[in-house]
C-alpha positions, 0 to 999 in steps of 0.5 A: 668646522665643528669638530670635538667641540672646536669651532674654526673656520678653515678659513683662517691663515693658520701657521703650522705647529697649532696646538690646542690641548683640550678643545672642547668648548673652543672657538677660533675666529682670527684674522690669522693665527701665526706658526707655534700657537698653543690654546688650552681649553675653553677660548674664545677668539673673536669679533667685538661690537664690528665685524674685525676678528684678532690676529695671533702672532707666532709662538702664542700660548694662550691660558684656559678659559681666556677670550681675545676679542676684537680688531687687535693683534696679539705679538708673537712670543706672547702669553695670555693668562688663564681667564684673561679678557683681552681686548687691546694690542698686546706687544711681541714678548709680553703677557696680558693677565686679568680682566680686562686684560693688564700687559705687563712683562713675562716673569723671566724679564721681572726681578726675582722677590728677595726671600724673607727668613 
């Protein structure tokens, strides 16, 4: 289906709660995409050098401009970074930043910089 510049199979298993806040530009070819997932704008989700697409765990929320490429699987509750290029498994909880894309984990779980005055 090309719709407003969305590109999605209706083929895709797509839990409910999608949300995909601007979509011009936006192509979604997953394996599945999980309940709760948030897109931005300007993403590619899709195949990498064979013919195996990613899968998008639930409660996602994946950055403007990010591309998840290939046989990976992204965790639920993960978040992908603006621009990210993922292209390895990103485990349930974590955040994928970069290009190619670093795991690491989400902020909250990080130790807060102490302030200099």
């Amino acid at each position: 289906m090309l719709l407003f510049g969305l590109e999605i199979s209706p083929s895709i298993p797509i839990g409910p709660g999608l949300y995909i806040a601007h979509p011009y530009g936006t192509v979604i070819m997953a394996a599945r995409v999980g309940a709760n997932a948030s897109f931005i704008h300007a993403i590619t989700v899709g195949m990498r050098g064979e013919w195996a697409f990613p899968v998008i765990g639930d409660g996602v929320f994946v950055g403007a401009g990010a591309r998840i490429l290939g046989d990976i699987s992204v965790g639920h509750g993960c978040s992908v970074g603006a621009n990210a290029v993922v292209l390895t498994d990103v485990p349930a909880g974590m955040t994928a930043v970069g290009v190619p894309a670093a795991v690491r984990e989400p902020r909250s779980a990080r130790p807060a910089l102490a302030v200099r005055r």
